[in-house]
DRENDO-1510 file (C-alpha; in Angstrom, 1 decimal, always signed):
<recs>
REC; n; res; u; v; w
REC; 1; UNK; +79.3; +77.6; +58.7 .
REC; 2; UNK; +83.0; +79.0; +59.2 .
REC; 3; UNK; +85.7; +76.0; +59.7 .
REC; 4; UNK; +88.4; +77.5; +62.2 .
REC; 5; UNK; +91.7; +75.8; +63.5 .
REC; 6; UNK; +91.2; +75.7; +67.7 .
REC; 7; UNK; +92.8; +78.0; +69.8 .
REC; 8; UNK; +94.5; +74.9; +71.6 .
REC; 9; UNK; +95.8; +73.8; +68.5 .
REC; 10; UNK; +97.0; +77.0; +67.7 .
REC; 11; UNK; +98.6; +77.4; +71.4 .
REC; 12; UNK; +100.4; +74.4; +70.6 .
REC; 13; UNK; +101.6; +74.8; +67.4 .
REC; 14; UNK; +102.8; +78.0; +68.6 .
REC; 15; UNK; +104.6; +76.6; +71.8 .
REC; 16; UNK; +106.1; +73.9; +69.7 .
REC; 17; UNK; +107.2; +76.2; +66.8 .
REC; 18; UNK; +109.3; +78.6; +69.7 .
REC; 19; UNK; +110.7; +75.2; +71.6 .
REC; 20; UNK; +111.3; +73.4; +68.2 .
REC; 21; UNK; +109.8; +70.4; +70.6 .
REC; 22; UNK; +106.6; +68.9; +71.2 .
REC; 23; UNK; +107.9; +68.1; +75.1 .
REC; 24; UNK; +109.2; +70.9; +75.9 .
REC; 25; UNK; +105.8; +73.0; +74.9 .
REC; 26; UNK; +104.1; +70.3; +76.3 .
REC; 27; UNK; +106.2; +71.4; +79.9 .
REC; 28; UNK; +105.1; +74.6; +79.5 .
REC; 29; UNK; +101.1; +73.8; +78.5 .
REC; 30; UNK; +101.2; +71.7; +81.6 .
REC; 31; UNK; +100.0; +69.0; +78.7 .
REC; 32; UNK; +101.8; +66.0; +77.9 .
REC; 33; UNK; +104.0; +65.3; +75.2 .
REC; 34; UNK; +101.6; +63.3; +72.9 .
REC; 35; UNK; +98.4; +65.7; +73.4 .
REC; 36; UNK; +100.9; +68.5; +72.2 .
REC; 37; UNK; +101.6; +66.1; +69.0 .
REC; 38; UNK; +98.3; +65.4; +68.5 .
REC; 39; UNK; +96.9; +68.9; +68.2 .
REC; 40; UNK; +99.7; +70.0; +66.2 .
REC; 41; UNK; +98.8; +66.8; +63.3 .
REC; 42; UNK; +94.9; +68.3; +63.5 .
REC; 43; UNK; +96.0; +71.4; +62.6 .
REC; 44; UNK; +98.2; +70.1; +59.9 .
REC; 45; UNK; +95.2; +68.0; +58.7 .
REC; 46; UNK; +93.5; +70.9; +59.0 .
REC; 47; UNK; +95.3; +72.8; +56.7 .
REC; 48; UNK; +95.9; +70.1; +54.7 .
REC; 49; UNK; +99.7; +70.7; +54.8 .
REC; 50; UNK; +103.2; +69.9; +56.8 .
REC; 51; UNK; +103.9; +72.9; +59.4 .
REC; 52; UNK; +107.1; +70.5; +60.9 .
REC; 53; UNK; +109.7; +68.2; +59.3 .
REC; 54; UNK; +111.9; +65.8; +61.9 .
REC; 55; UNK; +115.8; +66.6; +61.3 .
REC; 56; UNK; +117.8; +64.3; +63.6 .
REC; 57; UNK; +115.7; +64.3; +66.4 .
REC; 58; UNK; +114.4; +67.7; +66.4 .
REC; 59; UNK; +111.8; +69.8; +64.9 .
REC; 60; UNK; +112.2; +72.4; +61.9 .
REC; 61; UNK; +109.4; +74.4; +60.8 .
REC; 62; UNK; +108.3; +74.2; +56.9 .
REC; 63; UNK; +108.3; +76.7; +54.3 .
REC; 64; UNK; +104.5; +76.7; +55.2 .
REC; 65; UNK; +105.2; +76.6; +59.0 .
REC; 66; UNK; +106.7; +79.4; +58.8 .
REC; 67; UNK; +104.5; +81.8; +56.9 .
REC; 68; UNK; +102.0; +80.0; +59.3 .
REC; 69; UNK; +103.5; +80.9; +62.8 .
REC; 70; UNK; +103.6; +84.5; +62.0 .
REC; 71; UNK; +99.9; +85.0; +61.6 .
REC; 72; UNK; +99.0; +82.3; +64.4 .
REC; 73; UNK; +101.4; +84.6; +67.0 .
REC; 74; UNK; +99.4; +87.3; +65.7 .
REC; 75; UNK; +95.9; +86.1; +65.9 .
REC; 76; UNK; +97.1; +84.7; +69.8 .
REC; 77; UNK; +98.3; +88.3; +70.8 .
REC; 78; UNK; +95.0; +89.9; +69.7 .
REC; 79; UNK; +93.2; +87.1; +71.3 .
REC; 80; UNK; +95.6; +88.0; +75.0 .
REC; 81; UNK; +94.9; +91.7; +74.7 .
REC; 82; UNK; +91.4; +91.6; +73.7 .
REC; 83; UNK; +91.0; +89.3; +76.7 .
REC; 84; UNK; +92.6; +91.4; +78.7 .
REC; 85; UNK; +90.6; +94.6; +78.1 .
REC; 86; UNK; +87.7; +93.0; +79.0 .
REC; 87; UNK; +88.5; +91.3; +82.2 .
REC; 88; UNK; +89.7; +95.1; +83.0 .
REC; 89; UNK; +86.9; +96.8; +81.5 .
REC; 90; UNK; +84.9; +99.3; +83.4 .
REC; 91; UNK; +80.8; +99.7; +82.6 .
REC; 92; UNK; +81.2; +103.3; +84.3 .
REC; 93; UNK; +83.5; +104.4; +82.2 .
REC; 94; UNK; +83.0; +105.5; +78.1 .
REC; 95; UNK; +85.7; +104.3; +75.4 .
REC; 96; UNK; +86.3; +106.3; +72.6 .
REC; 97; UNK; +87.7; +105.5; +69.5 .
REC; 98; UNK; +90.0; +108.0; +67.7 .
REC; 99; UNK; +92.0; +108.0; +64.3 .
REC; 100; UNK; +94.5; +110.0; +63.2 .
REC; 101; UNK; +97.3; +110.8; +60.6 .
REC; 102; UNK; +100.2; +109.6; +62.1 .
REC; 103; UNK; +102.0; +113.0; +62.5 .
REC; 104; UNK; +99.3; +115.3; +63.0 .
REC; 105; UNK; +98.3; +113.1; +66.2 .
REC; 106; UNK; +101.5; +113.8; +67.6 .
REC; 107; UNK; +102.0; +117.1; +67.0 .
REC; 108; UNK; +98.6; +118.5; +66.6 .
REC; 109; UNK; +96.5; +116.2; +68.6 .
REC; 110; UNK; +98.3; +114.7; +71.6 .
REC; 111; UNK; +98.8; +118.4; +73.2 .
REC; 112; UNK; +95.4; +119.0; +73.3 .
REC; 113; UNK; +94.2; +116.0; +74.9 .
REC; 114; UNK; +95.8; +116.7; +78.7 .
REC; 115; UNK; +93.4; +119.0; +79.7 .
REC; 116; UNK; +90.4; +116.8; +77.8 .
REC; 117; UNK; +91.2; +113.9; +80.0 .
REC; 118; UNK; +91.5; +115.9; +83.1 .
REC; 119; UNK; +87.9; +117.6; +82.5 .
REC; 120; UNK; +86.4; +113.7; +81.6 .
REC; 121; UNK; +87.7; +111.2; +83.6 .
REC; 122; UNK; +84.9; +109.0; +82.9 .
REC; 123; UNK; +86.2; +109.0; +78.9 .
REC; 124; UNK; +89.1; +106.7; +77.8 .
REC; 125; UNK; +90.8; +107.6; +74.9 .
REC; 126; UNK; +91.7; +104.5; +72.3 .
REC; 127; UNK; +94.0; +106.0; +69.8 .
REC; 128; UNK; +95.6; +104.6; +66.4 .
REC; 129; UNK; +97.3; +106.1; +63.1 .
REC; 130; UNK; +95.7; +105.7; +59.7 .
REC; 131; UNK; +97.4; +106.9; +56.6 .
REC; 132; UNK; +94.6; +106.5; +53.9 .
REC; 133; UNK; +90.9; +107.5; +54.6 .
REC; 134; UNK; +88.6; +104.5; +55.7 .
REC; 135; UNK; +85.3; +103.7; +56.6 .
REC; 136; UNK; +84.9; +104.4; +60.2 .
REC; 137; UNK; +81.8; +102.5; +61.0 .
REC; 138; UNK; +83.7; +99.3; +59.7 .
REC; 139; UNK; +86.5; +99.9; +61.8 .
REC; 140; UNK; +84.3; +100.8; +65.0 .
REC; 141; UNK; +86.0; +104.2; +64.8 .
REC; 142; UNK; +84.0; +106.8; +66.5 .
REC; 143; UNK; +86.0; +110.0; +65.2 .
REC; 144; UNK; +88.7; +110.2; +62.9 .
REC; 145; UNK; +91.0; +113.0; +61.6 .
REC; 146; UNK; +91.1; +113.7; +57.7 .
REC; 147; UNK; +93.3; +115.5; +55.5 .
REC; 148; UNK; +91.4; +116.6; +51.9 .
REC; 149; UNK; +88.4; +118.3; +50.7 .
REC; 150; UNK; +85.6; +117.9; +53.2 .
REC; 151; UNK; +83.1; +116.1; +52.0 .
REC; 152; UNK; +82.6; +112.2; +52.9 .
REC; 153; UNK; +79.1; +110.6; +52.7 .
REC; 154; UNK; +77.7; +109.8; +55.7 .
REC; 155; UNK; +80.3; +111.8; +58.4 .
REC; 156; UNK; +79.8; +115.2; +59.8 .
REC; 157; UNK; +83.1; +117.5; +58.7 .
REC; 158; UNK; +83.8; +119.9; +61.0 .
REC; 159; UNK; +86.9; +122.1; +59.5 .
REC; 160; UNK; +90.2; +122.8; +61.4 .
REC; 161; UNK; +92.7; +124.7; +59.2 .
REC; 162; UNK; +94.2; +124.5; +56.0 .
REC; 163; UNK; +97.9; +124.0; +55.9 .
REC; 164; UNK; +100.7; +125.9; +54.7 .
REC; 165; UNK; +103.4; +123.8; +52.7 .
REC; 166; UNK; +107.2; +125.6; +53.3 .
REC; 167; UNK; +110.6; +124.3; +52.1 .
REC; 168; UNK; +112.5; +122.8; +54.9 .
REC; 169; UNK; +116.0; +121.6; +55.2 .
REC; 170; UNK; +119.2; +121.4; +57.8 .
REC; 171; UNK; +121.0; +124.8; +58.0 .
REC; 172; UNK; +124.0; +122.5; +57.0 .
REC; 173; UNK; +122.5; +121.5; +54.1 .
REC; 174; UNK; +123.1; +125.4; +53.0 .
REC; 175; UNK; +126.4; +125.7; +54.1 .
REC; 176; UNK; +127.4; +126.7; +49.8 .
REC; 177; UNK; +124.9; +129.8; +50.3 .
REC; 178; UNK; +121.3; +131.0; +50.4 .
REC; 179; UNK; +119.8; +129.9; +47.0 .
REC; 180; UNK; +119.3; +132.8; +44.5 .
REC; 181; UNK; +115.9; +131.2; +42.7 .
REC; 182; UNK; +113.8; +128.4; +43.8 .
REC; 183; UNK; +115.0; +125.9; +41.1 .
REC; 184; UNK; +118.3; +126.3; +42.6 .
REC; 185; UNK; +116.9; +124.3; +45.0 .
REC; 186; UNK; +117.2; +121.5; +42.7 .
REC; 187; UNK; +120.8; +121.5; +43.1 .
REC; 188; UNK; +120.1; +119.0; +46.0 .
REC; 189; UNK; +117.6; +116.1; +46.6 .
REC; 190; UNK; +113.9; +116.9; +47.1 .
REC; 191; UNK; +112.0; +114.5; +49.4 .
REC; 192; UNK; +108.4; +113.9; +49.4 .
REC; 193; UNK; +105.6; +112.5; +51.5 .
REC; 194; UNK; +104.6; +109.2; +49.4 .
REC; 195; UNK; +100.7; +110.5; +49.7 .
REC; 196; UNK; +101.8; +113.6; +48.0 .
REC; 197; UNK; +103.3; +112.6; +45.0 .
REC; 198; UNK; +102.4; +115.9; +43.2 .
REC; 199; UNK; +103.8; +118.6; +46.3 .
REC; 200; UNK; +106.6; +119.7; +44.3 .
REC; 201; UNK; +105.5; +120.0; +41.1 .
REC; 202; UNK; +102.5; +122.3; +42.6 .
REC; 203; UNK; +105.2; +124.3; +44.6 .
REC; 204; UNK; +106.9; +125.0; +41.7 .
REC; 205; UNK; +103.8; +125.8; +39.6 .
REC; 206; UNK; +102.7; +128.1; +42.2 .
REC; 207; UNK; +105.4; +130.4; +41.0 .
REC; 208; UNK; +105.2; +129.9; +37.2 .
REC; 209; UNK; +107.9; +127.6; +37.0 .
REC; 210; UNK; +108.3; +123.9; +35.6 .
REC; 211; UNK; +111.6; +121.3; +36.3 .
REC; 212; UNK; +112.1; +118.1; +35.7 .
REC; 213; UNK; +112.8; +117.2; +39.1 .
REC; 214; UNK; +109.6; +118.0; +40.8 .
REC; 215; UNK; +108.5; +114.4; +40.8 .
REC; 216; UNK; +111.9; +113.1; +40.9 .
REC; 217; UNK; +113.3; +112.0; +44.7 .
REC; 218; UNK; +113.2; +109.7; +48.0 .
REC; 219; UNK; +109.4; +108.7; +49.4 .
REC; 220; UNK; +108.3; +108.5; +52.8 .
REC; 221; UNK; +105.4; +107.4; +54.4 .
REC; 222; UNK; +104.7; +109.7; +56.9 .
REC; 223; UNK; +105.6; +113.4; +57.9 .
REC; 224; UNK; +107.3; +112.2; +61.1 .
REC; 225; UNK; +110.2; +110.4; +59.0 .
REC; 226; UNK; +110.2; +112.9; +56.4 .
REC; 227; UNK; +111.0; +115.8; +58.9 .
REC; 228; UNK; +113.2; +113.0; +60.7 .
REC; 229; UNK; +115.1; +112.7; +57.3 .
REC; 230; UNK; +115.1; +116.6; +56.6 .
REC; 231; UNK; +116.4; +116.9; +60.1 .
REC; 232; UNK; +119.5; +114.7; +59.3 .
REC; 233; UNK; +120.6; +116.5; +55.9 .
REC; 234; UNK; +119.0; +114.1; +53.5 .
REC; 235; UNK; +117.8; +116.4; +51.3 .
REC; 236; UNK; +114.7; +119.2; +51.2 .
REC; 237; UNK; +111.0; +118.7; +51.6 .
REC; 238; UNK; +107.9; +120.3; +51.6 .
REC; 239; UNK; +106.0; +120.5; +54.8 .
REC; 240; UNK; +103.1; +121.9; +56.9 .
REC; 241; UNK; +104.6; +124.8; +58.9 .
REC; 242; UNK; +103.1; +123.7; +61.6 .
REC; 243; UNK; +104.2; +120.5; +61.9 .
REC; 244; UNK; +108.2; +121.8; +62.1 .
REC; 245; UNK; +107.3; +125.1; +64.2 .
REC; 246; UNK; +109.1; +124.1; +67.1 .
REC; 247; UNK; +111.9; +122.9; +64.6 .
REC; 248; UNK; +111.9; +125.9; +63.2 .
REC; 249; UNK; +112.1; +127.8; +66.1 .
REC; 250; UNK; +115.1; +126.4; +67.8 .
REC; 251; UNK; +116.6; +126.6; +64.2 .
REC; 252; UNK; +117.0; +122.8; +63.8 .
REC; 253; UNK; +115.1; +123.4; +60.7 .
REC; 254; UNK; +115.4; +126.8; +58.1 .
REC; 255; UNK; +113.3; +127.3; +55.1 .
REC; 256; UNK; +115.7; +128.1; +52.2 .
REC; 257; UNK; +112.9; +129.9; +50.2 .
REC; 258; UNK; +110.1; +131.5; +51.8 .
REC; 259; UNK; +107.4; +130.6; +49.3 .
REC; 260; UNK; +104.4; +128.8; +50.6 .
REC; 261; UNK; +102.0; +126.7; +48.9 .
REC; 262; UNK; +98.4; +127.3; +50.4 .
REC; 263; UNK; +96.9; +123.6; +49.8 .
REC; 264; UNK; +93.3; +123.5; +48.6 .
REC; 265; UNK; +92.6; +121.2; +50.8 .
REC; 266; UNK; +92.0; +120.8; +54.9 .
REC; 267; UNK; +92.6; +119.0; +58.3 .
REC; 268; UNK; +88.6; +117.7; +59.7 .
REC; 269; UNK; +87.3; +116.2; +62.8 .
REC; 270; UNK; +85.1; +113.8; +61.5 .
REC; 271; UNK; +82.4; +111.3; +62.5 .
REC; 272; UNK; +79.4; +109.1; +61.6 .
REC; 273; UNK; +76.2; +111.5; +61.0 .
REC; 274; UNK; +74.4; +108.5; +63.6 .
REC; 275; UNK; +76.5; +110.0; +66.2 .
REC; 276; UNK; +76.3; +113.4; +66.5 .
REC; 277; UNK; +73.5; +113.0; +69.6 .
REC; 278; UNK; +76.0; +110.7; +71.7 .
REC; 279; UNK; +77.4; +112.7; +74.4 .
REC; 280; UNK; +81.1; +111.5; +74.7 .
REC; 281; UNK; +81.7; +112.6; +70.7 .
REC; 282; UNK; +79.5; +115.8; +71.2 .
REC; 283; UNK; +81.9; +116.7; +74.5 .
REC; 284; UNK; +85.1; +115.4; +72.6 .
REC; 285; UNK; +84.1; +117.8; +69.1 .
REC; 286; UNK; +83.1; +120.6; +71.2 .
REC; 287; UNK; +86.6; +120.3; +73.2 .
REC; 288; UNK; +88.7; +120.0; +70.0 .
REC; 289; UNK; +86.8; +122.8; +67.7 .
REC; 290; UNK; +88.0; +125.5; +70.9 .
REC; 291; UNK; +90.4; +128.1; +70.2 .
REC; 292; UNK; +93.3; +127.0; +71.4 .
REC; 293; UNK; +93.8; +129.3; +74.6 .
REC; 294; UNK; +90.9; +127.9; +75.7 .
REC; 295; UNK; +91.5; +124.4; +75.1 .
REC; 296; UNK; +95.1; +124.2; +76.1 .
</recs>
């Protein structure tokens, strides 16, 4: 048996918690002021601890009531939008769910999804980023996109490229002159994508060289911010050329030594193996795996 706090409890708690008063969230519960109080002391036996402390006629959250309110507004906005899908849900009309590295979705995947949705109007597209691999059929995730090696039990891997790291920085940044060697890049800071710990230090090894600052530098999540902090002068960084083309074409972006590192690895389409029959993921692969002048 699961023991669960009710959502009328949690409304008020909620209510009460925004108002710092149990009558004014009762006003806008359309509830009065003692039902309010009540639900809010069930909830606290509940829990078996104070959310709200009087101070001179008024209400202060506790330490706990506050850690508390955060995860209640959370669990009440899923609740609202989950609600909300469904009461606009359409039965002629196929969802599916996509995953994707953060920058690679915007760069890589958004453009080619105009023409998709204009040749299947019956398909919605649900979208979201994921950094780390995860286990799609836990997620309800119907495809995903991977960056590694290929070879996940249970999904059907269907290669799209390999990538090509470059050196990237502001033409500002070399304002003191092209560098003569690669380890003069080292003269300023080297960025790195947190995933990626090791970019560097393979760059570097590429070309028979060793430094000491190949691990060394600033971390970011995601490509987006890296390029966004490459963009403003922060330092260098080691990206997929694709992901910058356009920033290397209008020069926003220059690669101060032209050395690429071919990674061993790859960007996939992926799915579960249990879903290679179902026609809205057969009509999405077969859309994406296109060249891209017939795609776009």
């Amino acid at each position: 048996m699961r023991y669960l706090p009710s959502i009328s409890a949690m409304q008020c708690f909620e209510a009460s918690a925004r108002h710092l008063s149990f009558t004014r969230a009762a006003d806008e519960l359309s509830l009065t002021q003692s039902a309010v109080s009540k639900q809010v002391a069930q909830l606290e036996s509940f829990l078996n601890r104070k959310l709200f402390r009087r101070v001179r006629r008024s209400l202060c959250l506790t330490p706990e009531g506050a850690i508390y309110i955060g995860e209640v507004r959370k669990i009440l906005a899923q609740l609202e939008m989950s609600s909300q899908y469904i009461m606009s849900y359409n039965s002629h009309q196929d969802l599916l769910k996509i995953a994707t590295l953060p920058t690679f979705g915007a760069r890589w995947l958004a453009p080619r999804l105009a023409r998709f949705l204009n040749r299947y109007p019956h398909i919605s597209l649900d979208c979201c980023d994921r950094v780390d691999v995860f286990d799609l059929d836990k997620d309800s995730i119907d495809i995903a996109f991977f960056y590694g090696h290929g070879s996940w039990p249970g999904l059907e891997c269907h290669r799209l490229f390999a990538e090509e790291m470059v050196p990237a920085c502001s033409p500002a940044l070399l304002a003191g002159g092209t560098p003569a060697s690669p380890l003069e890049l080292t003269r300023h800071r080297l960025l790195h994508l947190s995933t990626r710990p090791q970019a560097w230090h393979d760059w570097f090894a590429s070309q028979d060289l060793t430094t000491e600052h190949s691990y060394q530098g600033n971390r970011f999540e995601t490509f987006h911010m890296l390029i966004r902090a490459v963009i403003a002068g922060c330092g260098i960084a080691l990206i997929p050329r694709f992901l910058i083309a356009d920033e290397l074409d209008s020069g926003e972006l220059v690669i101060p030594w032209s050395h690429a590192l071919i990674s061993a690895n790859a960007y996939y389409l992926v799915y579960p193996e249990r879903m290679g029959e179902i026609e809205k993921v057969q009509r999405f692969v077969t859309h994406m795996l296109q060249p891209t002048d017939e795609a776009e």
